[in-house]
N, C-alpha and C positions, 0 to 999 in steps of 0.2 A: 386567585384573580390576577395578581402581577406576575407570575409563571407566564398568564398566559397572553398578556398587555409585551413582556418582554418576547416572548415566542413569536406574538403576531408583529411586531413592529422588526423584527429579525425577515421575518418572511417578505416584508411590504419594501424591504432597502432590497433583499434580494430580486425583487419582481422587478425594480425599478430599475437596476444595474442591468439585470438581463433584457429587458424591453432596450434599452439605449444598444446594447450590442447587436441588437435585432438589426433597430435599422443602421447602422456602422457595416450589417453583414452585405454585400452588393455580389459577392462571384462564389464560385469554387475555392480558393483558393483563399479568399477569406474565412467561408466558413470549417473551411480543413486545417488552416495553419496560421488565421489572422493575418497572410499574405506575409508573413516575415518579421511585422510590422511594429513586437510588444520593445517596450521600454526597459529599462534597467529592473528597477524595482517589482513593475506588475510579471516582468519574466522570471524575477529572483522570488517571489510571493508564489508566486504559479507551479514552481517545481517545490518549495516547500509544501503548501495546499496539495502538491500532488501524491507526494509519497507520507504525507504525515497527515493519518487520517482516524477513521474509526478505529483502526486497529493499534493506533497510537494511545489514543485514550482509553481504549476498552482492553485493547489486547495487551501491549503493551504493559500496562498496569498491573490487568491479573496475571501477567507473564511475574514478575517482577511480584508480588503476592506468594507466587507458590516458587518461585527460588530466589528469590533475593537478589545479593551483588552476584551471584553464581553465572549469571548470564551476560556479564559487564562489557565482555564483547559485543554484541548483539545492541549496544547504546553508542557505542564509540565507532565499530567498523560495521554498520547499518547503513539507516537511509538517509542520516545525510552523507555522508561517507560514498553512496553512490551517487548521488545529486551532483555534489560537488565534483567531486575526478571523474566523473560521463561527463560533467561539460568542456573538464579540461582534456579529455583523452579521446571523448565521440564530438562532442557538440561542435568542439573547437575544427577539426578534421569534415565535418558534414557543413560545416557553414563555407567552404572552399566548393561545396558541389553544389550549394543554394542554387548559381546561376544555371544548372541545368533544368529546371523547373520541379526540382524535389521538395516534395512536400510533407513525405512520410518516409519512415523507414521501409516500407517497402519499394518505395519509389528510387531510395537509395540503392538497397538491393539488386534491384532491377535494372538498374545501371553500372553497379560494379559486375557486375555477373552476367551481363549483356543478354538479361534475361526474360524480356519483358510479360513474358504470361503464367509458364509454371511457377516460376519466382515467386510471380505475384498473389499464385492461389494459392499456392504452399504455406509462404510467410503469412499471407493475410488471411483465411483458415487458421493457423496456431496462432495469431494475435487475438482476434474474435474472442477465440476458446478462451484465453488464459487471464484475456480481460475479463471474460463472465466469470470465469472461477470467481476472479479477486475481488468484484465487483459483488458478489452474495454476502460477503462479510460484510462489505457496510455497511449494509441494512440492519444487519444483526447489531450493529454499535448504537444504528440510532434507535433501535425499537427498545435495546436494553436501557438505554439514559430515558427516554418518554415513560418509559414504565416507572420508574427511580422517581425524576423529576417532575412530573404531569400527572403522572398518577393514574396513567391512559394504558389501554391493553397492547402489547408488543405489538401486534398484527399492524393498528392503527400509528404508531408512531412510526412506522419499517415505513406505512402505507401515505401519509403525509411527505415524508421525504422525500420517496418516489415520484408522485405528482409535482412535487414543484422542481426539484431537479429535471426531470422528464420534460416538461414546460417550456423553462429559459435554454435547453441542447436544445431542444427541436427547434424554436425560433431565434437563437443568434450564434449557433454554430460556436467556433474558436475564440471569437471577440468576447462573450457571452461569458465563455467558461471562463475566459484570462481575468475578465473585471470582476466578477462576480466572487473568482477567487481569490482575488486580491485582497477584497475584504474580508472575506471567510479567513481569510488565511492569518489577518490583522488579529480579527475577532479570538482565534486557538490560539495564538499567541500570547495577546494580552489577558483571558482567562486562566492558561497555563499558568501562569505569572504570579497571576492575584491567588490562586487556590489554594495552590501547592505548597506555599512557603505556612500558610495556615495550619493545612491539615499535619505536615510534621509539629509544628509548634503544638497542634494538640496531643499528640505523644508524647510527649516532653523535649522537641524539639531533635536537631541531628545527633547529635550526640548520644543522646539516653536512646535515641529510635537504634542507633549500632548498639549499643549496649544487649540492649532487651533482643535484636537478632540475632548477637551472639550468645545468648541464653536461652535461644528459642526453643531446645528440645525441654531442659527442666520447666520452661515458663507455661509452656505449651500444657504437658503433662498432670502440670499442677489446676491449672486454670480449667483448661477445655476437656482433659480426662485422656487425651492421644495420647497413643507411640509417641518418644521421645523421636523416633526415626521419620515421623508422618511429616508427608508432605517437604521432604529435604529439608528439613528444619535443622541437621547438623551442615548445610554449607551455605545458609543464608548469607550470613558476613567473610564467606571467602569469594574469592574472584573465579573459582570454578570448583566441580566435584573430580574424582576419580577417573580415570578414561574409562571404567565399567560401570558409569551411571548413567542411564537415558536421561535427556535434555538440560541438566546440568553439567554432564563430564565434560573435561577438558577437549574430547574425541568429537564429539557430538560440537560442541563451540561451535569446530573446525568446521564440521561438515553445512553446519544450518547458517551460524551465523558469521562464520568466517567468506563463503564460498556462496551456499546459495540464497541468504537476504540479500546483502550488497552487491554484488555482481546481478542477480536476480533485475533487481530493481534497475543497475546502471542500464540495463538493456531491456526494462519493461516497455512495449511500442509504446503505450502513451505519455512513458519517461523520455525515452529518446524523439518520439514527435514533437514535443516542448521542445526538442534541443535546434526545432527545426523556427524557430517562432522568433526568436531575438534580433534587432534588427542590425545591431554594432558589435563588432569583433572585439572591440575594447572592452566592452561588458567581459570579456574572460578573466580581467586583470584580479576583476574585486566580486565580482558574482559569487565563485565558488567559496570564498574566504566567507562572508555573508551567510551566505547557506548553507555551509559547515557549522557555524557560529550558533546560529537559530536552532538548526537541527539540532543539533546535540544538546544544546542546553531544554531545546524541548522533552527529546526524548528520557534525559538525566531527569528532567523532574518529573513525567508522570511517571518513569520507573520508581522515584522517590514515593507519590502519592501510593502506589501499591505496597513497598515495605511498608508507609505507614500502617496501612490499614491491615495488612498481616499483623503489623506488633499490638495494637488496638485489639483485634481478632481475639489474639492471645492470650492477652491482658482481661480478656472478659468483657469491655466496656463497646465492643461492636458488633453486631449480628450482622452478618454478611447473606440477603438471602437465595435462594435459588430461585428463578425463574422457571416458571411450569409453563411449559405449552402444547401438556398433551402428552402428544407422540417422543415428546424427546425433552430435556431442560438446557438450559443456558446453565453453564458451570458457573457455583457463586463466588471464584476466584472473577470472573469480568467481572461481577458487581464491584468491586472491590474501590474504584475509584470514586464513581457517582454516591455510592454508601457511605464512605471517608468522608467527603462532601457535605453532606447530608448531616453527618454527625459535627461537623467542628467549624464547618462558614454560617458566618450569620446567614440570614437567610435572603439579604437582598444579593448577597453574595455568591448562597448556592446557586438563585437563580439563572446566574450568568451563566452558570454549569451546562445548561442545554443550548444554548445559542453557540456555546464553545464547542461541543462534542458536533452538533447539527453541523456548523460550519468545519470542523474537521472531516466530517464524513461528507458533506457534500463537494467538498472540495477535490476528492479522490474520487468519487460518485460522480461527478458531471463530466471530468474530464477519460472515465474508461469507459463510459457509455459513447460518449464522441468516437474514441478510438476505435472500437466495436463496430461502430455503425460505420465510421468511414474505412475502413476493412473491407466492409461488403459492398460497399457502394460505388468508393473511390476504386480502390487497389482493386478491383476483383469486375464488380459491374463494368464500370466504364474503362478502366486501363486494360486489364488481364482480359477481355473480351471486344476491344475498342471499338464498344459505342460511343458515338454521341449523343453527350446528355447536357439540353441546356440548365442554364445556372438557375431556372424556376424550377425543371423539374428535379434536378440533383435536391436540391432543397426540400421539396415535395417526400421524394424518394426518401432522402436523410429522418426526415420526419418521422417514418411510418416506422422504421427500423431503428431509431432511438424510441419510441414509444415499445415496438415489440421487446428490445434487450431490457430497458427500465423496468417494465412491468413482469417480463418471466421471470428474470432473476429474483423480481419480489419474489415472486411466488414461492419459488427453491430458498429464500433465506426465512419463508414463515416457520421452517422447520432447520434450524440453524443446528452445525456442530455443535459441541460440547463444550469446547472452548475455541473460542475467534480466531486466536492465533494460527492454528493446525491448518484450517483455509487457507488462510493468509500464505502462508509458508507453500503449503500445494501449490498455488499459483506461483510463486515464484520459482520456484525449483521447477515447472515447467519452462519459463518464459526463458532461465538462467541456461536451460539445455537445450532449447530449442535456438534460441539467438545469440548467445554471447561469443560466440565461435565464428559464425558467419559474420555477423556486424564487426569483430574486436578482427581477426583476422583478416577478415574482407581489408579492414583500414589501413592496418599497420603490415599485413604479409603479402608481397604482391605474387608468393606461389599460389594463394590460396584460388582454388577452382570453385568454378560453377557446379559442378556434381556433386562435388565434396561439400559446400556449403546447404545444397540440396539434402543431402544426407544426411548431414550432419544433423540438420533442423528433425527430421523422420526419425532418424536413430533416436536423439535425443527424445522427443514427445514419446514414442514406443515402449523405449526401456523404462523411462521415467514412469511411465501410467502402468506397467506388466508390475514394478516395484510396487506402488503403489497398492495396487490391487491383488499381490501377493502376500505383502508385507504390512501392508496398514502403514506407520509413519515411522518405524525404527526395523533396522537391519541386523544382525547381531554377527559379527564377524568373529571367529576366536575369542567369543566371551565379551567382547567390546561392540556396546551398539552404535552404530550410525544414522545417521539421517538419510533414509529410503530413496534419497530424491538422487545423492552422491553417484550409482551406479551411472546411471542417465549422463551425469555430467560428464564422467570420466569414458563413457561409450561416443557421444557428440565431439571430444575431444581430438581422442583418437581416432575417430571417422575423419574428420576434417583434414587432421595431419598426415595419414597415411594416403588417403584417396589421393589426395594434392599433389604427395609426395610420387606417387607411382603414374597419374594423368601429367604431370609435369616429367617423368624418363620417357615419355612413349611420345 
């Protein structure tokens, strides 16, 4: 019964922040971009809420479960790492072009590139797509904690989220998501905080938790009956494996989390649309410092809550379970932190657990469904085809197209990958090949051309998805695998450069 008194009273602060953004919402331009308008803190809250979400809690963790410190990259040069230096290297650069009436990064585009229509169906087409990608995982984050925490069937906790997310986009646009994730964002924070420090103390604390991971193959073997080798259990307590081991090698770091998370993220459109929202250039001074801070101390500790519950795992004293849903399972490495949970916080404490994961996922959830919709509406309806459309019916329109992205993407996350993360990662190793070249070059190179950035966008999504769908999610180069997504980047790369380079002799 208090599950579910904290759940509803979590829902009811939500409804109420979103209705206030409602009526705040008055133009276009409000509900695309909150007209310019956010504050220091709800902008610094808004970009951590954006990129530190379900897959923070869920993925993250059981990332951090099945390899330990191996992936320690991937905490330090991540998302806050691209939050932080996007606002000093894009945000800072795109707040000098405000005054031209940009809104979006396509609207950017479309004006470096003096390109007002393919521009804008090209970019806004791969933003769409790569938003739905990344926007199926979340679902997945919250139906696995409802299951955990509630005791409720995945379908139905995916299916709750959806509706009240769904809800507060469609009627307060940009203002909606900014406030709404301010709290959400307060909320994963101070859960983060209380949980974490717990669940290692029920290991016997940091100390003895490295200990017992550097024991993990004997401890494993003895306890649970595995391979000393199962599950990377010899490089838990190093900082990487071998350059010839998939997702822990030193090679694989490079390719996933050195290149395509953070770089991914610094140019996700509804990362860099946030860069479009702040309303004082001063905010550069101390934002980035802030959200480097938060971040990482975020991501440090639910990585922390995942080793513990591998060492627990080990130890015998945690059953980690799998989720069935049929057609496919949720891998019981995601249970990994809600389970932790579960076993070591009191229980007025566990309860916080779903208002914190809700609020992490919704906070990444309200603001790609935005993006998404105003791709098709903004960038593509009315710019890239210049209708006009008044600010009742852009609203109207907004509406029907945040309801359709909300609810399909339920539908494709009822049947979730294996583990959260691999989604996660897809989406970005799109978004990282498709935009980081035109946006980062557009800014900083002024040979870079209109065709070439055209290109560059096409080459990248092409190779990226041929890899993909050739490869499944590792490369094997000379014995050394990579991350599938690496071709792609290095194809958008060199597209860019060379096209530039030979349209700029002629």
């Amino acid at each position: 019964m208090l599950a579910w008194i904290i759940f509803a009273a979590y829902l009811i602060a939500v409804a109420i922040i979103g209705y206030y953004g409602a009526k705040r919402t008055k133009t276009i331009a409000d509900f695309v971009a909150a007209s310019g308008q956010l504050g220091f803190w709800t902008y610094s809250l808004l970009m951590i809420g954006s990129v530190f979400s379900g897959m923070t809690l869920i993925g993250v963790a059981g990332l951090a479960f099945t390899t330990g410190w191996a992936n320690m990259w991937e905490r330090i040069i991540g998302p806050a790492f691209a939050i932080a230096f996007g606002t000093i290297l894009i945000g800072n650069k795109l707040y000098k072009v405000k005054t031209n009436g940009i809104l979006t990064i396509q609207d950017y585009l479309a004006f470096r590139y003096n390109d007002p229509k393919l521009m804008r169906i090209i970019a806004g087409g791969i933003s769409a797509l790569t938003c739905y990608i990344y926007l199926i995982g979340q679902y997945t984050a919250v139906g696995v904690a409802s299951y955990i925490i509630l005791g409720i069937p995945y379908w139905l906790g995916a299916t709750i989220a959806a509706v009240i997310v769904v809800s507060y986009v469609m009627s307060g646009g940009m203002f909606s998501t900014a406030w709404t994730t301010f709290l959400q964002s307060l909320l994963m924070i101070l859960g983060i905080y209380l949980t974490v420090p717990l669940i290692i103390m029920g290991v016997g604390g940091f100390e003895q938790m490295n200990i017992a991971l550097s024991n993990m193959p004997q401890l494993q073997n003895e306890t649970r009956g595995v391979a000393p080798n199962y599950m990377f259990a010899e490089y838990l307590s190093k900082p990487f494996a071998p350059a010839n081991v998939p997702l822990a090698g030193w090679v694989y770091n490079i390719t996933l989390f050195f290149i395509t998370v953070p770089l991914g993220l610094m140019v996700a459109p509804h990362i860099v649309n946030n860069m479009l929202t702040f309303k004082d250039r001063s905010y550069m001074r101390w934002s980035p410092l802030v959200m480097y801070v938060i971040g990482v101390s975020i991501i440090l500790l639910t990585a922390l809550a995942g080793m513990a519950a591998r060492v627990a795992w080990a130890q015998g004293t945690l059953n980690i379970p799998e989720l069935d849903l049929g057609v496919t399972k949720v891998t019981w490495s995601d249970m990994a932190y809600p389970t932790a949970a579960q076993k070591f916080l009191p229980e007025w404490l566990f309860l916080l657990l779903l208002p914190t994961i809700l609020a992490g996922v919704m906070s990444t959830t309200d603001r790609l469904i935005l993006t998404a919709a105003n791709n098709i509406s903004y960038d593509i309806l009315k710019n890239a085809t210049g209708r006009e459309i008044s600010d009742k019916r852009f609203k109207i329109l907004n509406a029907i197209l945040v309801a359709f992205i909300g609810f399909s993407s339920l539908l494709l996350a009822l049947t979730p990958q294996q583990m959260l993360a691999w989604i996660i990662w897809s989406g970005l190793g799109l978004m990282a090949n498709c935009f980081f070249f035109p946006i980062f070059l557009g800014l900083y190179w002024s040979r870079m051309t209109r065709n070439a950035a055209r290109l560059s966008m096409i080459l990248g999504l092409v190779v990226t998805l041929i890899c993909f769908a050739i490869y499944g999610k590792t490369i094997t180069v000379s014995g050394i695998p990579i991350y599938a997504a690496f071709p792609g980047f290095v194809a958008s790369f060199l597209t860019a450069v060379i096209v530039s380079l030979i349209e700029r002799k002629d």
